[in-house]
BAVODO-158198 format. One line per field, with one value per residue: x, y, z of N, C-alpha, C in turn. Coordinates in pm, 1 decimal, decimal comma, m for minus. Each point is the difference from the previous one (the first is absolute). Layout:
<sites>
n_X [X:...]
n_Y [Y:...]
n_Z [Z:...]
ca_X [X:...]
ca_Y [Y:...]
ca_Z [Z:...]
c_X [X:...]
c_Y [Y:...]
c_Z [Z:...]
</sites>
This chain:
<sites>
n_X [1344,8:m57,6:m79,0:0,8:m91,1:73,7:84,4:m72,4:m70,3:162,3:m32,0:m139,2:27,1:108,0:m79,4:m119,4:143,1:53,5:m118,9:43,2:149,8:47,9:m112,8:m97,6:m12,7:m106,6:m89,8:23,2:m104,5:m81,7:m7,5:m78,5:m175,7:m49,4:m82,3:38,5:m108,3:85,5:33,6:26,0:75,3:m29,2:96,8:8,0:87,0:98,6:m92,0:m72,8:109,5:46,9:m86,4:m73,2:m46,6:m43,5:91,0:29,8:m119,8:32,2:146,4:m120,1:m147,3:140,2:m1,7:m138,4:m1,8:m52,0:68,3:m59,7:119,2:m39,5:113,2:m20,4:16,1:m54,1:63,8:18,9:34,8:65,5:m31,9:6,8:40,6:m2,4:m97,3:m78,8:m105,4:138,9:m1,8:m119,1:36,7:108,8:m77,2:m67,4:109,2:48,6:m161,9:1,0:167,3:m67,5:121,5:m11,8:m40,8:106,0:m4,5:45,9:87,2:m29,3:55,7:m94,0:102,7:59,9:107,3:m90,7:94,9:m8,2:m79,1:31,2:158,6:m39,1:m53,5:93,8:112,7:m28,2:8,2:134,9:25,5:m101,3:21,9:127,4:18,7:m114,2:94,7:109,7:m82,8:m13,2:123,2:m11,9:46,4:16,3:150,2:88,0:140,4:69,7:53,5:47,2:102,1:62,3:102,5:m6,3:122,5:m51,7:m83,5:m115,0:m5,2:m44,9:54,7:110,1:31,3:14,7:43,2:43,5:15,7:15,2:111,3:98,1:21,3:44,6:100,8:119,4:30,2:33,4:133,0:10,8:m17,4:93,2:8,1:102,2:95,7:54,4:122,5:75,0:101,8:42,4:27,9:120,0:79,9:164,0:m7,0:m84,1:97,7:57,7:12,0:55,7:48,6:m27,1:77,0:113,8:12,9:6,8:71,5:119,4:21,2:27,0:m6,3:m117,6:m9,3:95,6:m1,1:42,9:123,4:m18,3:93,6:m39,1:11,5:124,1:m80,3:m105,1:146,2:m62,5:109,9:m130,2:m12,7:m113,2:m142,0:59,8:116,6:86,3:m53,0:25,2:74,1:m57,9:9,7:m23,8:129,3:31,1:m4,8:85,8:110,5:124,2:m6,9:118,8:129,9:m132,0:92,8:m24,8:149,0:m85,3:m75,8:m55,0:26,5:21,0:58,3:m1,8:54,2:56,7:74,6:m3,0:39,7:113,9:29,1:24,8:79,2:m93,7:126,0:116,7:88,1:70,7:29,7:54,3:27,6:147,6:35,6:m91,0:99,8:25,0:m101,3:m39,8:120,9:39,1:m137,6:28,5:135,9:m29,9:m90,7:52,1:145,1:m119,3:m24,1:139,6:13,4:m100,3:47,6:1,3:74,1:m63,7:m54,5:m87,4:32,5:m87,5:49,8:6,2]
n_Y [8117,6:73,2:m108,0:101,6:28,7:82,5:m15,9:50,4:15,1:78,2:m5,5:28,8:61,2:37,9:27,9:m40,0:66,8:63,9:m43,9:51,4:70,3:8,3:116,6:m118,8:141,8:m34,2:m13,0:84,6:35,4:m84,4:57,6:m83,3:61,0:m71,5:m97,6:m43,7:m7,0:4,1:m83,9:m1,7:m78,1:m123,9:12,4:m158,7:21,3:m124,9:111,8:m22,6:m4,7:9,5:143,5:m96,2:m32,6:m141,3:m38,7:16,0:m42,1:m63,5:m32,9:m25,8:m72,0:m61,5:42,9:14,6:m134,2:58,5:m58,8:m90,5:m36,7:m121,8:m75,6:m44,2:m107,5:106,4:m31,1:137,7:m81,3:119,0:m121,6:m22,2:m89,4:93,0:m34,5:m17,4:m109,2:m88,9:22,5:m116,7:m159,3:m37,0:8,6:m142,8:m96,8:62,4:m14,3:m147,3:8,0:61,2:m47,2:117,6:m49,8:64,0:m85,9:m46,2:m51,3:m43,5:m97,5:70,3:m7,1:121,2:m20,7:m104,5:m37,6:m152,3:m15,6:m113,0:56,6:94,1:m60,1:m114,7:140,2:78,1:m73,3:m30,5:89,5:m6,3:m120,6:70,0:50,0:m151,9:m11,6:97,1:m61,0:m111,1:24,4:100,9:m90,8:147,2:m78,5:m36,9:m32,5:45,4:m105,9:49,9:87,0:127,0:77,5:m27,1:m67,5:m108,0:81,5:71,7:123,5:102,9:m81,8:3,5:153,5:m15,2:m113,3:53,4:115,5:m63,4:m46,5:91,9:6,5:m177,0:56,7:160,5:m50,5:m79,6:101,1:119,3:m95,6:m26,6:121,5:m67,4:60,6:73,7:m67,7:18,8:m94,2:114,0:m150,1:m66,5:m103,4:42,6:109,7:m107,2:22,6:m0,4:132,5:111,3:m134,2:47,5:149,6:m62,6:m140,9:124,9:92,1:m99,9:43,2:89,7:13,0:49,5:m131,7:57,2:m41,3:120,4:m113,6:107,3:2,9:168,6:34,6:m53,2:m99,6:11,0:14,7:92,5:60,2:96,3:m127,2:109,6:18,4:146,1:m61,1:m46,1:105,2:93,3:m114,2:m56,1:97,3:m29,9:m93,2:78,4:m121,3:m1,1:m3,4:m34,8:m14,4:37,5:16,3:50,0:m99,5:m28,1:107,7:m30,1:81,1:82,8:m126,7:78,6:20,6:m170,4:18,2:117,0:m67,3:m86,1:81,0:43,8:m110,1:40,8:m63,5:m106,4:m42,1:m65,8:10,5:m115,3:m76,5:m62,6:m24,4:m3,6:m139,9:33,9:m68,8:124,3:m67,7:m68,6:2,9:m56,0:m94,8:m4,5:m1,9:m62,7:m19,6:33,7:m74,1:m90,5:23,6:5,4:m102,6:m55,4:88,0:m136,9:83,3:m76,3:32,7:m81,4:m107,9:m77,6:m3,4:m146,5]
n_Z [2391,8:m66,0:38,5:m92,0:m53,1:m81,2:174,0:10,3:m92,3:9,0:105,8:4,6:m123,1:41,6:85,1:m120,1:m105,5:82,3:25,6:m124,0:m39,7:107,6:40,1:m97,0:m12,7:63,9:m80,0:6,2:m0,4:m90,1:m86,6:m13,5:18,5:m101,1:75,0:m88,1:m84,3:m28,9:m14,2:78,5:m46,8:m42,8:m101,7:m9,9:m138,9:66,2:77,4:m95,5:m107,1:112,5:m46,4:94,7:m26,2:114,7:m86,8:m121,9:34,1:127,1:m52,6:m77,5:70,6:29,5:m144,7:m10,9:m89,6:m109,3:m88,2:m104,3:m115,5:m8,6:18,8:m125,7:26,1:60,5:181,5:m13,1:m147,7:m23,8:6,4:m152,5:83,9:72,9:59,0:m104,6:74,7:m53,1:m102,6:49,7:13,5:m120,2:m65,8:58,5:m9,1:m97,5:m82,6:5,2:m59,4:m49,9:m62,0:m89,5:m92,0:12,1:m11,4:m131,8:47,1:m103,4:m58,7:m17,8:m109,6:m50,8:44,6:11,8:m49,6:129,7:m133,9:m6,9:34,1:m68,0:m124,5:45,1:21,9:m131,2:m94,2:51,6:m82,0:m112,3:16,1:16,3:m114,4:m42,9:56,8:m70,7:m111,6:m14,2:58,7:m98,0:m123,4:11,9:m33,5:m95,0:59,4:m166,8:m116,8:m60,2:77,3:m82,1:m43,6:m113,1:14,1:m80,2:90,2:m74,3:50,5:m94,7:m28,2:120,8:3,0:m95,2:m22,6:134,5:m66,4:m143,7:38,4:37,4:m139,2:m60,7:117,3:m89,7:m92,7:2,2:50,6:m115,6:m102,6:87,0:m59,2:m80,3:60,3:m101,2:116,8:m117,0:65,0:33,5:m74,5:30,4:22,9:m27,3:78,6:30,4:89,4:m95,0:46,1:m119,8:20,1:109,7:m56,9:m100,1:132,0:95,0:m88,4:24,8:94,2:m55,3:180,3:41,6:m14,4:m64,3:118,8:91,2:80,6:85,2:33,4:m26,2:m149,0:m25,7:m73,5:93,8:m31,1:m35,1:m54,4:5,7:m15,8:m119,2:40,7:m11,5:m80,3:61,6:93,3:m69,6:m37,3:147,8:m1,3:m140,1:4,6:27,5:m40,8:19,3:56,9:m21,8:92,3:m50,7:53,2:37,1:100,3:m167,9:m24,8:m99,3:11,2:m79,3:124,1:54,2:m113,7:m22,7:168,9:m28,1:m108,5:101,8:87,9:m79,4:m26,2:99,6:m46,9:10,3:m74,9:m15,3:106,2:m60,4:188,8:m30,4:81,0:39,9:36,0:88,1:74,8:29,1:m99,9:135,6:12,4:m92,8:m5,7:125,2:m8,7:m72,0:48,5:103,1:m58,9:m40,7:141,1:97,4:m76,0:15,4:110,2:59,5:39,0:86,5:134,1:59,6:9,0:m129,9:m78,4:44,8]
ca_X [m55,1:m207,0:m19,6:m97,8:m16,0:116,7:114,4:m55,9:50,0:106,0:57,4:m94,3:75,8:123,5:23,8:m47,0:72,5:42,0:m26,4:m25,6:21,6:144,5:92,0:m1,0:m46,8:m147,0:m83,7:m65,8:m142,3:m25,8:m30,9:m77,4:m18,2:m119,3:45,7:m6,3:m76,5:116,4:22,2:149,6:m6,9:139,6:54,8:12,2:125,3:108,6:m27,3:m106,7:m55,3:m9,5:m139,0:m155,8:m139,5:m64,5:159,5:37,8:m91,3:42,5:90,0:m15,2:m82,3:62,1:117,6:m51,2:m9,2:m134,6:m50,9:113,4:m25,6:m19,0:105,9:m44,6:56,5:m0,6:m82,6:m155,6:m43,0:m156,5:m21,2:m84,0:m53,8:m69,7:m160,4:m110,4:16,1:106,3:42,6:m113,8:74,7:84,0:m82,4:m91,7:116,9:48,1:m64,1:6,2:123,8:14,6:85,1:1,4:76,2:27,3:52,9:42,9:145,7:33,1:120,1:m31,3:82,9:m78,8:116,5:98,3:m12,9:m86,6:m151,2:m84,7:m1,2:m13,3:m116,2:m32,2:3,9:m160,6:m137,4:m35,0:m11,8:m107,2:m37,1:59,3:m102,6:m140,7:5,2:m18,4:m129,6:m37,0:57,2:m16,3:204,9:m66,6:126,3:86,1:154,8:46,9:124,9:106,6:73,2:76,8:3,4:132,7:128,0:m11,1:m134,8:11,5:m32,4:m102,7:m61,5:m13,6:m116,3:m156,4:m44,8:m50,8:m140,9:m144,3:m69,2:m68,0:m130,5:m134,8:m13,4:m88,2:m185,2:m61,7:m29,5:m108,2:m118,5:m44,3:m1,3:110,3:107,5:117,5:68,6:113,8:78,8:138,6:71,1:99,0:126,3:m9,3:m82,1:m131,9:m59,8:23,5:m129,4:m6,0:m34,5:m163,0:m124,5:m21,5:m62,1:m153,3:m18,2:m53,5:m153,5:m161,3:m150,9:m13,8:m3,3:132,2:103,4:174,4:60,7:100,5:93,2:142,8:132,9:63,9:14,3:m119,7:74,5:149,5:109,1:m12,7:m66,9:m95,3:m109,7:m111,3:m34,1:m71,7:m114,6:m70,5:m51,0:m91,0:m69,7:m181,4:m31,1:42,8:m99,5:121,2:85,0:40,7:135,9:115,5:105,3:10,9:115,6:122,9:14,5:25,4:m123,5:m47,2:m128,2:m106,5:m0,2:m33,2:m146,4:3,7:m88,2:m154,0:m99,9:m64,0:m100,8:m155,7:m4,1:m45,5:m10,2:13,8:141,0:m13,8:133,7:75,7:140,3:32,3:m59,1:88,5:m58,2:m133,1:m96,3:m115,4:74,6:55,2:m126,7:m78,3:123,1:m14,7:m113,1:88,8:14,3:m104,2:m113,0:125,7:m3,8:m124,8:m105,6:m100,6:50,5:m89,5:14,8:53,9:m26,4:m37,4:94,8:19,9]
ca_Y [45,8:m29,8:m94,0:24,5:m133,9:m62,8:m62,8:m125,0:m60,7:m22,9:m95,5:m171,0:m55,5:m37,6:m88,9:m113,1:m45,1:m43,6:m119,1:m65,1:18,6:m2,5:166,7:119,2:42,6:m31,6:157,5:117,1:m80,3:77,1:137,7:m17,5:9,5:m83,9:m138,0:m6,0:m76,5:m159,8:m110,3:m131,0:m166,7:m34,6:m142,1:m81,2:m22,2:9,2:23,9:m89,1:m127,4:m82,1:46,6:m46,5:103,0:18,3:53,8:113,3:139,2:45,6:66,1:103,6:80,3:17,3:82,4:128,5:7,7:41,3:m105,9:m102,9:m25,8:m140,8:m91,5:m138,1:m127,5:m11,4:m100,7:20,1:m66,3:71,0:m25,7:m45,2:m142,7:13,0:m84,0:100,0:25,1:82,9:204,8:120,6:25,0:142,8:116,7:48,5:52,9:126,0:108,2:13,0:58,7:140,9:10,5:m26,1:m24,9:104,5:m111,2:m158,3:15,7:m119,2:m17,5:m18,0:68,9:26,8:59,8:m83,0:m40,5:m76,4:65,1:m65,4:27,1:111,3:m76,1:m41,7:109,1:20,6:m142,9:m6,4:121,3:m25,3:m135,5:19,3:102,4:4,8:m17,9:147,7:99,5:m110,1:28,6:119,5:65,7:51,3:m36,2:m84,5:37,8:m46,4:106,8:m5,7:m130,6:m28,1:12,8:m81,7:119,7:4,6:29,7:133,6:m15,9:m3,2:m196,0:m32,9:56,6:m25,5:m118,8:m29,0:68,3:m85,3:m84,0:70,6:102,1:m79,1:m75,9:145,9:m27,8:m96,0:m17,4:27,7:m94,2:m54,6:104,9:m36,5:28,9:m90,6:86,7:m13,4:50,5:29,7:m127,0:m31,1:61,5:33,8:97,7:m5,0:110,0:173,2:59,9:m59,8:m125,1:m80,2:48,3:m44,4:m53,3:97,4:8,5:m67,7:m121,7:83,5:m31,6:67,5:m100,1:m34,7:115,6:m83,4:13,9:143,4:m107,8:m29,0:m99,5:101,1:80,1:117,4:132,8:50,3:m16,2:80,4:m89,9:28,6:m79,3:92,8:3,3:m220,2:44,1:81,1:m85,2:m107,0:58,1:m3,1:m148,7:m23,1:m84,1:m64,3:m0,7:m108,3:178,0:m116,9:20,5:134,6:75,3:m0,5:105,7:m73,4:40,0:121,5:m0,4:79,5:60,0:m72,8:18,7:129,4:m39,1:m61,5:96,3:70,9:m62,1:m50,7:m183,6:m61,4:m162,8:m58,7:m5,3:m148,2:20,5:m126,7:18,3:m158,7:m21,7:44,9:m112,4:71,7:38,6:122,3:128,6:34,5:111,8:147,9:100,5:m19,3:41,0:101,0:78,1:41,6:118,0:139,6:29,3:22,4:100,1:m14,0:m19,8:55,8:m64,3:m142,9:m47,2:m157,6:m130,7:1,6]
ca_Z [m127,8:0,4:m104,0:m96,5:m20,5:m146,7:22,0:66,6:m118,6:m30,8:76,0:m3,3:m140,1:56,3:96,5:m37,8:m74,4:94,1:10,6:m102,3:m76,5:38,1:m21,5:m128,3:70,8:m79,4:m26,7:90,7:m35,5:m119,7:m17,2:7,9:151,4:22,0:m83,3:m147,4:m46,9:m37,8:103,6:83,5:m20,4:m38,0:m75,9:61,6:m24,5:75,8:136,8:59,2:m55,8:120,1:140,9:m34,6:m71,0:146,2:24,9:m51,7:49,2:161,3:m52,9:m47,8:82,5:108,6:m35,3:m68,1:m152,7:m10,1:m121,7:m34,7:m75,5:33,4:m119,6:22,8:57,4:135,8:73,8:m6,1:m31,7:m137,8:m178,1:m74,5:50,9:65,6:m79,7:33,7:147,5:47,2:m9,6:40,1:152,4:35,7:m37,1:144,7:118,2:m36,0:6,3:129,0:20,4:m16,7:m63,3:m184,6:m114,4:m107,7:m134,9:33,6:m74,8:m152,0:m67,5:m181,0:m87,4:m158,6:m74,4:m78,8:m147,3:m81,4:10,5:64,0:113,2:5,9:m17,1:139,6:74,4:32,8:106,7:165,0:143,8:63,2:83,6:104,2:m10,1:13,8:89,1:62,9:13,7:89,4:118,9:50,3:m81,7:m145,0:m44,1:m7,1:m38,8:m95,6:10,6:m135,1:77,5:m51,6:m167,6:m76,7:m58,1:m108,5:m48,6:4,0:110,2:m46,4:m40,3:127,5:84,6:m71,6:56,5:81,8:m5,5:m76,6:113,0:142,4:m20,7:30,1:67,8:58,9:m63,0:62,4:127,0:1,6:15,0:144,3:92,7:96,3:m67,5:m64,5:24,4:m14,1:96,3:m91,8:98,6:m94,5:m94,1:m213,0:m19,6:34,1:138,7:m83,4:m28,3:m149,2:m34,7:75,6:m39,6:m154,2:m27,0:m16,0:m128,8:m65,1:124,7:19,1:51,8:117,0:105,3:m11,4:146,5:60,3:132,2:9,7:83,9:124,7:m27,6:m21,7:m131,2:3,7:74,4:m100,0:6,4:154,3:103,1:m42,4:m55,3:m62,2:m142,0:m62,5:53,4:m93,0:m91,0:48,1:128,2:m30,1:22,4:142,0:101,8:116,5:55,7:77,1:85,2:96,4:150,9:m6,6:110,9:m4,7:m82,7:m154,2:m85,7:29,3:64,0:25,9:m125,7:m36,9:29,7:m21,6:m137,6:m9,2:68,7:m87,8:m87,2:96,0:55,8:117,9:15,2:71,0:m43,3:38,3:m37,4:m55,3:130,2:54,8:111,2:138,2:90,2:105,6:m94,8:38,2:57,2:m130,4:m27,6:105,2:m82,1:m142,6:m0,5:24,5:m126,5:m102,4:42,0:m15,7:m110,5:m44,7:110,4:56,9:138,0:124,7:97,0:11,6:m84,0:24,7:m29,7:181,6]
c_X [m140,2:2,5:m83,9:m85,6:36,4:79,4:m88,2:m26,3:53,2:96,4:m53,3:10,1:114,1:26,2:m90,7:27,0:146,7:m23,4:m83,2:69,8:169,2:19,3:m2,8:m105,3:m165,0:m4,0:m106,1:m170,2:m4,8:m79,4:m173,5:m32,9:m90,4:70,5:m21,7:m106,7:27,2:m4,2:126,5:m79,5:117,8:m42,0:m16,2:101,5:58,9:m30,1:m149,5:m15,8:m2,0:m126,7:m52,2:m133,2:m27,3:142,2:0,9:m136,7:38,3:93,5:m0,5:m24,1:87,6:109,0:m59,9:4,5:m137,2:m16,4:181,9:m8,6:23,2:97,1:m13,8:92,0:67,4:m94,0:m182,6:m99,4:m154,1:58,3:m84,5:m64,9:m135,4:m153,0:m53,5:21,5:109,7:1,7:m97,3:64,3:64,5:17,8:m25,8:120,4:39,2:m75,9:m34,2:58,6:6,5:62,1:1,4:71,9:32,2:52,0:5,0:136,8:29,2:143,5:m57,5:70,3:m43,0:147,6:86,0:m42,0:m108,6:m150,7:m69,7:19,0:m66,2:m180,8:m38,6:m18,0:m129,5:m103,8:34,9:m34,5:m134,6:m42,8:12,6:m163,6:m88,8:58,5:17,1:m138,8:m72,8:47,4:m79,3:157,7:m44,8:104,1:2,5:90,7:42,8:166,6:82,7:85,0:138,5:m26,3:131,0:98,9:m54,0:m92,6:m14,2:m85,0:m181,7:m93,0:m47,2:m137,3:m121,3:m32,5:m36,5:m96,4:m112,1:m42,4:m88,5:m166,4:m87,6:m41,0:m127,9:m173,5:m89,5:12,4:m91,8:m162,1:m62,8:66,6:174,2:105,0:107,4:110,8:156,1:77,5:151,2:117,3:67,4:107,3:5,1:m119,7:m155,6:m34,3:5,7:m163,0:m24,7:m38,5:m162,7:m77,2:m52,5:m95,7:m177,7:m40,3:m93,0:m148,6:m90,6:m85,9:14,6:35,1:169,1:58,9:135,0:m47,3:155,0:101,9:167,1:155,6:103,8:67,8:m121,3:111,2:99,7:112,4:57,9:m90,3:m122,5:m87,4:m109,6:m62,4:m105,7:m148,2:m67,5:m53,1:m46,3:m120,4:m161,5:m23,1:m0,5:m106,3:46,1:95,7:79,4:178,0:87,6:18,4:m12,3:23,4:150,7:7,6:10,6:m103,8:m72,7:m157,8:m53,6:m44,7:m144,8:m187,5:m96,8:m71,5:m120,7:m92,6:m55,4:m100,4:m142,0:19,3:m61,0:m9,7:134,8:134,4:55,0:149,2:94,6:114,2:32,5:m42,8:97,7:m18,2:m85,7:m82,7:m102,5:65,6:64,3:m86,9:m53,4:103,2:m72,8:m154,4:17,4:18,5:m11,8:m98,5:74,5:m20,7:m96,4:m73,4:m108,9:71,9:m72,0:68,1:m121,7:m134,3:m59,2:124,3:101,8:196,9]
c_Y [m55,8:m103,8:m10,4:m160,0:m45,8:m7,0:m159,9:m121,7:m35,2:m77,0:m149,3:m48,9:m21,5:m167,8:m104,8:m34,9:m112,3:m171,7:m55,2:m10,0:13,1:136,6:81,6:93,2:57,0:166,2:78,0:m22,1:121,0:165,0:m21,4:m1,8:m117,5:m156,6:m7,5:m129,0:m157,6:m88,8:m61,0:m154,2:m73,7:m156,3:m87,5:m77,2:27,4:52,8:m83,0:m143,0:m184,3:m30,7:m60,5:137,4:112,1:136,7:97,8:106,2:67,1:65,4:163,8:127,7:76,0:91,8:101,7:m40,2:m32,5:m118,5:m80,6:m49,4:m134,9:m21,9:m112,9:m98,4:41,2:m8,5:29,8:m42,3:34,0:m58,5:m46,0:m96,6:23,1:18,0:165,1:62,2:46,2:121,5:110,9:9,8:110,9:142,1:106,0:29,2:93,4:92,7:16,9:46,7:134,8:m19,5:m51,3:m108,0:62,6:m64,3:m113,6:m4,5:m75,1:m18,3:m20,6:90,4:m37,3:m5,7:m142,4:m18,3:m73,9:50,2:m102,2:m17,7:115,4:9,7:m35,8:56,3:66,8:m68,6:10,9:168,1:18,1:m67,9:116,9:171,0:m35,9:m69,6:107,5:55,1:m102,7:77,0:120,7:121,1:117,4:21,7:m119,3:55,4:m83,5:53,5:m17,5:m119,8:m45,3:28,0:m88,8:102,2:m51,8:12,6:171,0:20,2:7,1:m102,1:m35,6:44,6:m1,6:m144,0:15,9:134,1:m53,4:m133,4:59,6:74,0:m102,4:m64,8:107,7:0,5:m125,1:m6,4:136,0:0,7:m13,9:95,4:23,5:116,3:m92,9:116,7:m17,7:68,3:63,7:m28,5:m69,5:37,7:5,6:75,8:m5,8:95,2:124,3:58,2:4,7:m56,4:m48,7:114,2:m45,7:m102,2:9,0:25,6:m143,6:m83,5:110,2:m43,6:69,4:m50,0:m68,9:92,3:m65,0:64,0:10,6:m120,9:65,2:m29,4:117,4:64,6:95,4:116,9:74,2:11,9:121,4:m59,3:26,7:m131,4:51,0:m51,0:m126,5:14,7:37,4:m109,6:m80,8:91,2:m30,7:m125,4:m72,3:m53,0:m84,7:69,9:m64,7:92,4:m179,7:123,6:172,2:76,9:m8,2:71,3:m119,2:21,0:162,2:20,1:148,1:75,1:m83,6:m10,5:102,9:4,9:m64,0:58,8:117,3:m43,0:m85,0:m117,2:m23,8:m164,5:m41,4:53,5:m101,7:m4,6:m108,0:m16,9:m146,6:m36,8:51,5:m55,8:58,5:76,9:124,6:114,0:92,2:83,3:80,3:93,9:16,9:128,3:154,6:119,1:16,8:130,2:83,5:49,2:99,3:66,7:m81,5:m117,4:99,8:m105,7:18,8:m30,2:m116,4:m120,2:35,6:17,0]
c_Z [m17,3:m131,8:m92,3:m104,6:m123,6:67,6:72,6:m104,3:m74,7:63,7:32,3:m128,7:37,7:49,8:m21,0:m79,7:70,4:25,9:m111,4:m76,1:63,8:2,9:m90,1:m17,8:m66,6:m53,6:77,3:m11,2:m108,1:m3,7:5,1:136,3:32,5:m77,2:m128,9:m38,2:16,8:178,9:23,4:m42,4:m11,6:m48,5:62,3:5,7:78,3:111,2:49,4:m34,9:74,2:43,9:m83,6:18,2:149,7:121,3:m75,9:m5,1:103,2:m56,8:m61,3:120,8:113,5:m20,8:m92,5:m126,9:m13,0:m113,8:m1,7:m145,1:6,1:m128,7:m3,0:m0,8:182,6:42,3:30,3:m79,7:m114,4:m120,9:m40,0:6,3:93,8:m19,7:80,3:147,4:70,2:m22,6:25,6:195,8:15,5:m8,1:135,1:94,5:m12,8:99,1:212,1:121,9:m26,0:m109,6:m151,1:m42,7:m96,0:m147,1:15,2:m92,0:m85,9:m0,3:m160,5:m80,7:m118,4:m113,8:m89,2:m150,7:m67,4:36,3:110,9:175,6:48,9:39,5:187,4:94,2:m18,2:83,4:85,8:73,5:m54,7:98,0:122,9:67,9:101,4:195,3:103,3:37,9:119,4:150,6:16,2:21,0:m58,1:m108,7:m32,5:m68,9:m109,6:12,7:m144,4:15,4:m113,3:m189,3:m47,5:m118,0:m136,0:m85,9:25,1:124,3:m0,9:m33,0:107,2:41,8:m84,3:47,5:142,8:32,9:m49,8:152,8:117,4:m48,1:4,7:146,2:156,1:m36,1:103,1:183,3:15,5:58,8:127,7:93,0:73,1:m102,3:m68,7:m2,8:m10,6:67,7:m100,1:74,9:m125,7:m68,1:m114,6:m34,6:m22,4:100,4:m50,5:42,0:m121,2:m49,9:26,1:m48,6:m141,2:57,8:21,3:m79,3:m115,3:29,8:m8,5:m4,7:133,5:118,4:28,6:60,7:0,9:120,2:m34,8:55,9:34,1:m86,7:39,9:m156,8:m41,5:44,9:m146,7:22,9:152,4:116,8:64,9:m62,3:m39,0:m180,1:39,4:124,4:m126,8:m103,8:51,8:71,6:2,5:28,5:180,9:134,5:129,1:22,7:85,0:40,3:135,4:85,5:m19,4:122,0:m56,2:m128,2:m137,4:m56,0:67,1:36,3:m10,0:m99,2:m15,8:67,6:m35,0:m131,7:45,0:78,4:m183,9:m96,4:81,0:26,9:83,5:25,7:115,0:7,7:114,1:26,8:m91,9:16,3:51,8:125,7:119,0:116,2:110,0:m99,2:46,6:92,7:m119,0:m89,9:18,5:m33,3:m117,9:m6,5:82,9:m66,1:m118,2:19,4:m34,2:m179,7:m63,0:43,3:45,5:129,1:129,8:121,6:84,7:m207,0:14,6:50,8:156,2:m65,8]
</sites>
């Protein structure tokens, strides 16, 4: 029988699911004929966070990821501590590496009660801001990070919208995004929810990162509604185990090819003890996805 080239593709999705995923079986390459605006990266959480700086560039370079979002308290070591000179160093490795910084990942939350914790969280993701811009980050990652049963929910999201809007203003300033991730339980990850707290942060400068939940799914395991209410905000992306059937990847890439995206879609996935064989799967069938699967290609 003649091997047309949608079986040929159907089968090299097959079979690089196969060794990623135990058999389950990948998606056909997208309807799209050309690569989509957007980029392959990935988190540093849990698959890089070991790599020192000099390491997790090669890493990158050797498996086709084009940027990284740097998390802080791993070993690579972008924080705030770091003097001038340092972050103009690192700046230069990156840039030297070929390889972006597509963010910088905060643990700064906006969702507690007391004002003055709340108060701290600001200050610091500025602090955190003027270092992004220092590296050459054009991000920094915020997050909710949780609502309370005895409070309305509205309270909630107005307090950490009025924060994010002072914090969207000032990374502003220095040219950096402020980018709430829709992350947390007791319904902070609600799309809903992160759009009141847009609402309330009105400011231009108050994005989200998209993240993949599985409560972005209605009760038909659709992400068409909770798309429709972030879609203008959409400055990241952060996509887990998309060789595996629990989210409507392709629906999903499919939305961001329509709306033109051209920032990042980052993977945030566990660690796998063969990291740079796991990636090259990973990066794979991100192209299949996305119509921008060719052969031969850069990444060895």
């Amino acid at each position: 029988m003649a091997i047309t080239r949608r079986s040929f593709l159907g089968t090299a999705a097959a079979t690089t699911s196969i060794g990623l995923a135990g058999g389950v079986t990948a998606p056909a390459a997208a309807a799209n004929t050309s690569a989509p605006g957007y980029r392959l990266g990935m988190v540093t959480y849990n698959m890089g966070k070991d790599m020192e700086r000099p390491e997790l560039i090669k890493f990158c370079q050797k498996t086709g990821l084009s940027g990284v979002e740097l998390r802080t308290t791993h070993a690579h070591g972008v924080e705030i501590t770091l003097s001038p000179s340092e972050r103009k160093a690192v700046k230069q490795e990156f840039a030297d590496g070929g390889i972006e910084i597509a963010g910088l990942g905060s643990a700064f939350e906006f969702h507690s009660k007391d004002p003055d914790e709340v108060k701290a969280n600001v200050e610091g993701a500025k602090v955190f801001a003027q270092l992004a811009a220092d590296v050459g980050a054009p991000g920094i990652k915020l997050r909710p990070n949780g609502m309370f049963k005895d409070e309305e929910t509205d309270v909630t999201c107005a307090r950490i919208g009025k924060a994010w809007r002072e914090v969207a203003a000032a990374a502003g300033d220095v040219g950096v995004q402020a980018r709430m991730e829709v992350h947390g339980g007791s319904g902070s990850s609600l799309p809903a929810n992160i759009r009141k707290m847009i609402d309330y942060a009105d400011h231009p400068n108050a994005l989200v990162c998209w993240n993949s939940n599985r409560t972005d799914m209605d009760e038909n395991k659709s992400i068409a509604a909770s798309f429709e209410l972030l879609k203008d905000r959409i400055a990241l992306v952060h996509i887990t185990d998309i060789g595996v059937y629990q989210y409507p990847w392709q629906d999903l890439f499919d939305r961001l090819t329509g709306i033109d995206y051209t920032g990042y879609c980052l993977a945030e996935i566990q660690f796998n003890p063969d990291p740079e064989r796991f990636m090259k799967y990973y990066r794979t069938l991100f192209d299949l996805y996305t119509g921008g699967y060719q052969f031969p290609q850069d990444a060895s």
